[in-house]
Every structure is written in structure tokens, then in C-alpha cells.
N, C-alpha and C positions, 0 to 999 in steps of 0.2 A: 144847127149842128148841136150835138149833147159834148156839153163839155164837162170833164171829168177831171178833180187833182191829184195828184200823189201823196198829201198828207192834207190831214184836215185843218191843220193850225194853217198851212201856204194858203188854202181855201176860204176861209176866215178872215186874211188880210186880202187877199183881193176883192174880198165882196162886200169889203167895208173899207168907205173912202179915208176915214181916219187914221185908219190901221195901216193902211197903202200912204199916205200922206208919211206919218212919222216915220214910214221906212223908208220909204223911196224920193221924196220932196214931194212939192205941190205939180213941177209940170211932168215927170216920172209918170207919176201916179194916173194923172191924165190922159197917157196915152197908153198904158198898161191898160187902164179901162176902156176906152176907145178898142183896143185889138180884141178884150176879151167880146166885148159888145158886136165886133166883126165876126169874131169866129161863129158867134149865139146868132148872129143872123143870117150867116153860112148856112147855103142845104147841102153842099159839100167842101172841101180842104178847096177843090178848082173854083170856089166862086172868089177865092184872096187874091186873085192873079189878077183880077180889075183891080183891085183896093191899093192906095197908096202905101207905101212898107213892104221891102222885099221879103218874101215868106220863098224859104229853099228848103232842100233837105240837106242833111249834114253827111258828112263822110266818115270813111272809117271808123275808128273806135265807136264812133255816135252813130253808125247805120241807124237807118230806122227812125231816126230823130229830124227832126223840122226847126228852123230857126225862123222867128218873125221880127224884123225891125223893132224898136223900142228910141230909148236916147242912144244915141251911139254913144259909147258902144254898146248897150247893154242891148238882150235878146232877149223873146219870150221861147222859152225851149219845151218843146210838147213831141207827142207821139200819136199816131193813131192805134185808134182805141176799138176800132171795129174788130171784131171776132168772128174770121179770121182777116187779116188783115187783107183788103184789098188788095195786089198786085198785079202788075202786066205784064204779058208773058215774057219780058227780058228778064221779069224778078223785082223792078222799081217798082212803088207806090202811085197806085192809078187815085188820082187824087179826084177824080170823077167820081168815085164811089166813098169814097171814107165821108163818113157822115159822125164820127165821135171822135173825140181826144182826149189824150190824155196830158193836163198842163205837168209838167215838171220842176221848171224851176227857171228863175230869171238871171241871166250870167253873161257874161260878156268870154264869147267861146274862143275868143283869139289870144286870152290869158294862156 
């Protein structure tokens, strides 16, 4: 799967383990890497539904948004990034087809 960030500094810390280390700790960082290494060997959003870490989509205000397990609490928050966005014809995210994302940001969304 082609993964994509929303700014290039968030991109820069994740793809550098020291940078992910001093922000996030040493076991944070570990599995931050681990999910992004998930998604990169992802051929679509449906192959995470094997993978341990619940990956859902988010509601309301966050339509469109996806939440992947991290430390509890904290999430990896992304979007599909295909153009145009894959959906079924209810209108939900056919996650059989999204082959790109877009990472957002790591937050803990029950704040």
C-alpha cells in the first residue's frame, strides 16, 4: 500500500526511529513502526483485518477517518488517499480497493 503524510516534519519522525523514540518512548515508537510496516505491506486497507490491532473507521465529525490500535490509548489516525475514494454502494469505505493513505496524526480520539 502507498503511504502518504499530511506534513513532512510528522513524516520525518516517523521514518526515523530516534525522532519517534524522543517523542513517543522506546515501546510507542515500536509499534508505531510495526503498524506503519503493516500498512507498507498492505495490497489493500482489508488485508489489517488479519493483523493484530483493531483498525475501524471513525464516526461522525471524523467520517472518512480510520483508527489503528497503538498504546492504549493512543491511535494511528489516517484516511484513504485513493482518488477517488473507493466506496460501496451504502456510501462506507470498500477497504478491498484502497490501496493508499493518508497518515494524519497520532492522538488518542476518546479525549
Amino acid at each position: 500500500m502507498e503511504i502518504h503524510f499530511d506534513n513532512e516534519k510528522f513524516k520525518q519522525c516517523c521514518n526515523e526511529h530516534k525522532r519517534l523514540v524522543q517523542r513517543y518512548g522506546t515501546q510507542m515508537a515500536k509499534v508505531i513502526r510495526r503498524r506503519l510496516d503493516d500498512l507498507d505491506a498492505a495490497e489493500t486497507l482489508d488485508d489489517l483485518k488479519n493483523l493484530p490491532g483493531r483498525c475501524h473507521e471513525l464516526l461522525h465529525d471524523r467520517a472518512d477517518q480510520l483508527s489503528l490500535d497503538l498504546v492504549h490509548p493512543k491511535r494511528l489516525i489516517f484516511k484513504a488517499n485513493d482518488k477517488p475514494v473507493p466506496r460501496k454502494p451504502d456510501g462506507g469505505l470498500d477497504w478491498g480497493r484502497i490501496k493508499s493513505v493518508l497518515i494524519l496524526d497520532i492522538e488518542d480520539t476518546h479525549e
